[in-house]
C-alpha angles and dihedrals in degrees: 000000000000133000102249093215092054084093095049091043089044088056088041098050082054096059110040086045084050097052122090101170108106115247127260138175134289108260103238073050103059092027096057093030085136088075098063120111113243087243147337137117112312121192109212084191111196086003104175105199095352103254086142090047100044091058101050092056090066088054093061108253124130103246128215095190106196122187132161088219114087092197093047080060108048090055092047085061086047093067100021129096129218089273081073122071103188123179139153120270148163104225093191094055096039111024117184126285122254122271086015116132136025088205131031122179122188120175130177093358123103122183099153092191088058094055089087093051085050087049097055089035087071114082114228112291087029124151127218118204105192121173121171145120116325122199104284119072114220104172100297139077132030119320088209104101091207081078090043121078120221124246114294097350109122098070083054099060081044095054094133093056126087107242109229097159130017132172134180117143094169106148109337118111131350094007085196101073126024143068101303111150103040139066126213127200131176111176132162125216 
């Protein structure tokens, strides 16, 4: 029988092999870059190229890099030093254990049953760093709404974290510059 992700990691693989940009860092990461601890362990889950991780190796933290996509991967230890362990992994079917991790940083990927697993792998004092689709679609992102989220309701799944940083322009003000079509979250547990 087959694996029912070979499809999705196969999509993914393209992609990533396609893709010749260098990687960089998730905004509400680099934006909020202060809040991070001056070291500890930090989770890039489903982490594509490793922008996220990459990032917070410089920072000092001690990075798990966690991605579906072998060849996402591959790249990513290309580039990483021995501060990055990187490895492929299907978060879905193997979340993060509790009091795992003092950062976690998610970006561009939304499985609402696996936010409570997040929540109980940061170790008290943890911050989560979560950028994806909000609610308005301006030319980018999945139209699925099952991969947006919906206004304001990521603070909500998050409701047993401590919001530090949230960000959702969607459609208030000047539609024409912004950040329309992305939410950013920082919260500590």
């Amino acid at each position: 029988m087959p694996d029912p992700n070979d499809a999705l990691r196969c999509k993914w693989d393209q992609r990533h092999a396609e893709n010749e940009a260098l990687p960089h860092a998730a905004r509400v990461l680099r934006e909020n870059r202060h809040l991070l601890p001056t070291r500890g362990d930090a989770l890039d889950l489903a982490c594509g190229l490793g922008g996220n991780s990459l990032l917070l190796a410089e920072a000092g933290m001690r990075v798990t890099a966690w991605d579906l996509s072998p060849v996402a991967i591959e790249r990513l230890r290309g580039q990483a030093d021995q501060s990055i362990r990187a490895e492929v992994r299907d978060v879905i079917a193997a979340p993060p254990l509790p009091d795992s991790f003092d950062v976690i940083v998610v970006s561009y990927f939304l499985h609402r049953p696996l936010l409570p697993a997040l929540v109980d792998a940061l170790r008290p004092g943890g911050l989560l760093f979560y950028e994806t689709f909000g609610p308005r679609i301006v030319g980018i992102g999945p139209e699925n709404p099952a991969f947006r989220l919906r206004r304001n309701e990521l603070p909500g799944l998050l409701a047993g974290l401590t919001l530090c940083y949230y960000r959702e322009d969607a459609d208030a003000g000047d539609l024409s510059v912004g950040f329309r079509d992305r939410s950013m979250l920082v919260a500590r547990k």
